[in-house]
C-alpha positions, 0 to 999 in steps of 0.5 A: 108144144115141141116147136114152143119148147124149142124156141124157149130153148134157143132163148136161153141160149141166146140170153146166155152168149149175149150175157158171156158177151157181155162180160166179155166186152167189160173185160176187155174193155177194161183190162185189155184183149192180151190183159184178159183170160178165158179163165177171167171171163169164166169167173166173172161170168161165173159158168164152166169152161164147157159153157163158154166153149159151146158158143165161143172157139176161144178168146180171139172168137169172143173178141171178134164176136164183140167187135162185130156186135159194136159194128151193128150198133154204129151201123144202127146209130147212123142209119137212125140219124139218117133216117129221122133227118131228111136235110142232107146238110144236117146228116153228116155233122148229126151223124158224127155228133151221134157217133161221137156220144156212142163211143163216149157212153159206151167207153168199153166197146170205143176201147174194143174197136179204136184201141184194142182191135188194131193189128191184133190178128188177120181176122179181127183185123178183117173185122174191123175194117168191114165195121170201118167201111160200113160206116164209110159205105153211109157218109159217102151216100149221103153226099153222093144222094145230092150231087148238086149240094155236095161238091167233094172231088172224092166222096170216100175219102171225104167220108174217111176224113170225117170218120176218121176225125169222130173217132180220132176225137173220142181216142184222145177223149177216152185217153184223157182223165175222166175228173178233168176231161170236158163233157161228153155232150161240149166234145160231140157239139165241137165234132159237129161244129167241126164237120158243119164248117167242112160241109159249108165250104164245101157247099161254098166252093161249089157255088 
C-alpha cells in the first residue's frame, strides 16, 4: 500500500508541473519571456508562490523547461516520419512538411523556440541549440543511410539548410495576419514541394 500511495503522489505532482507548464508556455507563447511574470503565471495557473517554486528556480527554469518539452516533441515528430516512411527520398520533404504542421498547430510553442529563446541567456541558448542539433543529428541520417542515393558534399550543412528553410517559413507564417495568411496545410506542401525539388537535384547531379 506504501509503495501504491507513493506512486499517487508523484502522480499529482507530475500533473501539477506539467499544468504549470502548460500555463506557462501559454503566457509566453502569448505575451513574450521579458512581457510574462512569475506573478503572471501564478495567477492564471491560479496556485501559490511556494507551489510554483517547489518545481521551477524562477522564470528562466520554466522557460528553459518549455523549451526543452518542445524539443521532445519535434524529436517525436520526426523520428515517426521516420519510422512510418521506409523511402529515404520521402523522409526528408514528410519530415519537413510535418514540422512545418507542428509549429503552425502549435503557435505558442513555435514562438517559444524561433522567437523568444534567441539570445536571451547562455543556458536557454544552450537549450536551444541542443533541440536544433537533435533535429539536424535526424536529417542528416537520413542522407547519410543511403549514400548511393544522396549525393551532398556536406550532409550537416545540408540538413541545417532544410531545417533552417521549415523554420524560417513558419516565422514569417506565424508573423503574418492570421485573417489573410494562407492555410497552414498549402504553406507545408509548398515547404515540402520545396525540399522534394533540393532532393531531386541533388539525386540528378549525382547520376
Amino acid at each position: 500500500m506504501a509503495y501504491r500511495k507513493t506512486k499517487e503522489t508523484e502522480e499529482r505532482k507530475e500533473a501539477k508541473q506539467r499544468m504549470i507548464l502548460d500555463v506557462a508556455t501559454k503566457l509566453f507563447g502569448n505575451c513574450g519571456y521579458h512581457t510574462t511574470t512569475v506573478p503572471m503565471i501564478l495567477a492564471e495557473a491560479d496556485i501559490s508562490s511556494g507551489c510554483f517554486y517547489t518545481y521551477f528556480r524562477n522564470k528562466e527554469d520554466v522557460f528553459n523547461a518549455a523549451l526543452e518539452a518542445l524539443g521532445r516533441a519535434i524529436v517525436c515528430v520526426i523520428d515517426n516520419v521516420n519510422q512510418s516512411q521506409s523511402d529515404p527520398l520521402k523522409r526528408i520533404p514528410q519530415g519537413a512538411e510535418a514540422l512545418f504542421l507542428f509549429l503552425a498547430e502549435n503557435p505558442k510553442q513555435a514562438r517559444i523556440l524561433i522567437i523568444e529563446s534567441s539570445g536571451l541567456s547562455p543556458r536557454i541558448e544552450t537549450t536551444r541549440r541542443a533541440i536544433l542539433l537533435e533535429l539536424e543529428v535526424r536529417l542528416r541520417r537520413i542522407f547519410e543511410s543511403s549514400p548511393s542515393l544522396f549525393s551532398v558534399r556536406n550532409a550537416t550543412v545540408t540538413a541545417r539548410c532544410i531545417a533552417g528553410a521549415t523554420f524560417e517559413a513558419a516565422y514569417c507564417w506565424l508573423d503574418e495576419d492570421p485573417k489573410t495568411r494562407l492555410q497552414a496545410a498549402e504553406v507545408a506542401r509548398v515547404v515540402a514541394h520545396f525540399n522534394t525539388r533540393a532532393v531531386k537535384k541533388m539525386i540528378a547531379r549525382h547520376k
